[in-house]
ChimeraX commands (.cxc) that place a marker at each C-alpha (Angstrom):
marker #1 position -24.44,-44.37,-16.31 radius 0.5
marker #1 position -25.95,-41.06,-16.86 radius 0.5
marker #1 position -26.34,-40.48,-13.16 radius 0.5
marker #1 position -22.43,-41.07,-13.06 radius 0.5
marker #1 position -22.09,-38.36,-15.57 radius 0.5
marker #1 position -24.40,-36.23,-13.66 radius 0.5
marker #1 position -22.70,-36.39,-10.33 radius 0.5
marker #1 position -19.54,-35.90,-12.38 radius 0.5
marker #1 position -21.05,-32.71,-14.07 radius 0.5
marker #1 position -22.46,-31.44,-10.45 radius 0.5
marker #1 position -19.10,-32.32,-8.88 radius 0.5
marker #1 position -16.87,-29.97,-11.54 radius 0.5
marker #1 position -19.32,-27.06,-11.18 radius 0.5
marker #1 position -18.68,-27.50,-7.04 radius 0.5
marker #1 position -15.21,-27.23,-7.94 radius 0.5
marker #1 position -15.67,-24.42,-11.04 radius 0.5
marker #1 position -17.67,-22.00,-8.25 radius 0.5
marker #1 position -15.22,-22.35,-5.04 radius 0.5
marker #1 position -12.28,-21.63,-7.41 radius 0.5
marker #1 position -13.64,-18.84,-8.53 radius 0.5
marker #1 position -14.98,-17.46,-4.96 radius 0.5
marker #1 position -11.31,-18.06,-4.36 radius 0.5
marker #1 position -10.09,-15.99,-6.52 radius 0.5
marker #1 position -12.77,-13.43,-6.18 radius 0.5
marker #1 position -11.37,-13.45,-2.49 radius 0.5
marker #1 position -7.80,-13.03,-3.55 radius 0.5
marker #1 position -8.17,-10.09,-5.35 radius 0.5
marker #1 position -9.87,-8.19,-2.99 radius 0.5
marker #1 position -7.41,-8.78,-0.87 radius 0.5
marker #1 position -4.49,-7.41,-3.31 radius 0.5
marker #1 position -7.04,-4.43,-4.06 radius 0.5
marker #1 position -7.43,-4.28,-0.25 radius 0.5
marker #1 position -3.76,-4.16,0.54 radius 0.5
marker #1 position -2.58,-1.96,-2.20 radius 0.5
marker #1 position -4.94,0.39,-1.11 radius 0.5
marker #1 position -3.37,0.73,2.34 radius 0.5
marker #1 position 0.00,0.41,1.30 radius 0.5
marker #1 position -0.73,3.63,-0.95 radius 0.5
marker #1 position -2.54,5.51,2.24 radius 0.5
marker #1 position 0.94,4.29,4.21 radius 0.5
marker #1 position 2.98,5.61,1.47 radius 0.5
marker #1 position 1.01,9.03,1.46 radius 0.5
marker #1 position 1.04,9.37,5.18 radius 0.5
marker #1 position 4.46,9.15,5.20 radius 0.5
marker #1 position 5.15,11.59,2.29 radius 0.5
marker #1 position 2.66,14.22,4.66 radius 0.5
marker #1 position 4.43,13.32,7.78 radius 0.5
marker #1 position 7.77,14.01,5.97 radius 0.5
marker #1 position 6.59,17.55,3.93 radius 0.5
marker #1 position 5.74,19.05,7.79 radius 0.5
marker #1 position 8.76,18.36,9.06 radius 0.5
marker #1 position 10.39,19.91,6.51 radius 0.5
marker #1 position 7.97,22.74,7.15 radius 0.5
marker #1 position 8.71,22.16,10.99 radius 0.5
marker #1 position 12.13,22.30,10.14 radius 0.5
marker #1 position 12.44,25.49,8.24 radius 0.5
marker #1 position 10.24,27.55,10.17 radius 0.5
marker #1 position 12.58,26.27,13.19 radius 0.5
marker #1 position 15.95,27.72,11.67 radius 0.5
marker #1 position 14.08,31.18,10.36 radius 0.5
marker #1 position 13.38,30.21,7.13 radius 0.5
marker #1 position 14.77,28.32,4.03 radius 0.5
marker #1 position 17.98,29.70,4.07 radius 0.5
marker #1 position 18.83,29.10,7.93 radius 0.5
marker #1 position 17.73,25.62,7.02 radius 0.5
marker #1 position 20.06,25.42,4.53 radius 0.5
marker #1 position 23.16,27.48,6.75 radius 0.5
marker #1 position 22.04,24.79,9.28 radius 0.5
marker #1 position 22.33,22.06,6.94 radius 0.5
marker #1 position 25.57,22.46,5.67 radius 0.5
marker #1 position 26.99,23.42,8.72 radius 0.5
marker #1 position 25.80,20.30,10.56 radius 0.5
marker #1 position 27.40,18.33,7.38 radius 0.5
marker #1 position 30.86,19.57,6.98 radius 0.5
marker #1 position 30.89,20.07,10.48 radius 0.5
marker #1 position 31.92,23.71,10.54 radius 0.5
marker link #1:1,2 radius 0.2
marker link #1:2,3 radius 0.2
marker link #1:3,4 radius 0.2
marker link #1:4,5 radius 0.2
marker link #1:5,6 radius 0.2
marker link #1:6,7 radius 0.2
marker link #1:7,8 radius 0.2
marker link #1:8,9 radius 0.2
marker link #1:9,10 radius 0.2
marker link #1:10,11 radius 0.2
marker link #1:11,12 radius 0.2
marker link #1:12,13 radius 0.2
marker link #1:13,14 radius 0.2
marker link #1:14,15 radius 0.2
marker link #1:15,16 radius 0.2
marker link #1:16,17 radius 0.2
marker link #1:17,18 radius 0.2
marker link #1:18,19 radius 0.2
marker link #1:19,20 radius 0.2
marker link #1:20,21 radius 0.2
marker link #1:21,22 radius 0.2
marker link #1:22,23 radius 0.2
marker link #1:23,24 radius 0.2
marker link #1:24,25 radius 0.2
marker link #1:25,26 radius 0.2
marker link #1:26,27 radius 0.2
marker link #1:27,28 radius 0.2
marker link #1:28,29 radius 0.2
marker link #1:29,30 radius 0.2
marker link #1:30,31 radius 0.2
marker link #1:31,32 radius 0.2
marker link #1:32,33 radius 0.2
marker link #1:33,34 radius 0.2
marker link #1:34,35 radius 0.2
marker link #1:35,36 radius 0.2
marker link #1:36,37 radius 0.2
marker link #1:37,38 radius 0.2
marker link #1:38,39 radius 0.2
marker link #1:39,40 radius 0.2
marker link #1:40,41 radius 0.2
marker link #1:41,42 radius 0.2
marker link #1:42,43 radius 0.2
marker link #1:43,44 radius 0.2
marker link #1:44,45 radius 0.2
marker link #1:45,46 radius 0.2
marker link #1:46,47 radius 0.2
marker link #1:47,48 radius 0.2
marker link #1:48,49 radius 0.2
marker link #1:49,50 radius 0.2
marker link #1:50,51 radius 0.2
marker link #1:51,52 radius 0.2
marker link #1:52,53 radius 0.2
marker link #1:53,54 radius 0.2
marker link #1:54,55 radius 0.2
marker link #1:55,56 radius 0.2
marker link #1:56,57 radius 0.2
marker link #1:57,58 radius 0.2
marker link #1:58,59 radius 0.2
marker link #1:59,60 radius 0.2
marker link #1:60,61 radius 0.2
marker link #1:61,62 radius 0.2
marker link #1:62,63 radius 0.2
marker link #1:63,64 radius 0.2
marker link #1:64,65 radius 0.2
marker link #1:65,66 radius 0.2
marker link #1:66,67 radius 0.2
marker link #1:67,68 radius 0.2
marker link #1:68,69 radius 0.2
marker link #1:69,70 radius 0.2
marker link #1:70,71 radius 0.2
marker link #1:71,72 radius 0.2
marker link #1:72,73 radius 0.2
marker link #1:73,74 radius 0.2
marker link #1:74,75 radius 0.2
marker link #1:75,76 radius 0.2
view
């Protein structure tokens, strides 16, 4: 009987240790893949800032950017 109880003991640590590697495992991986959604999120934000920078050096300076913008909107 108490080698029953043993193996039963044995058994539910098994189980205690691979359900907590899994979840070790599963939070690196959120960590992991908020971490690269952020750097996606920032390389878009740089990509976007120079070509607004692109954009305004293009139509000589903020204010052509601007003429240029509201022309191209209301079309006149």
């Amino acid at each position: 009987m108490t080698q029953q109880v043993a193996a039963a003991v044995q058994t539910q640590a098994q189980v205690g240790a691979e359900s907590r590697l899994g979840l070790t495992l599963m939070l690196i991986t959120f960590r992991v893949s908020v971490i690269l959604t952020l750097l996606l999120v920032a390389m878009i934000g740089v990509f976007s800032v120079a070509c607004l920078i692109g954009g305004t050096i293009a139509a000589g300076g903020p204010f052509g950017l601007a003429k240029g913008w509201f022309s191209a909107v209301s079309g006149l």
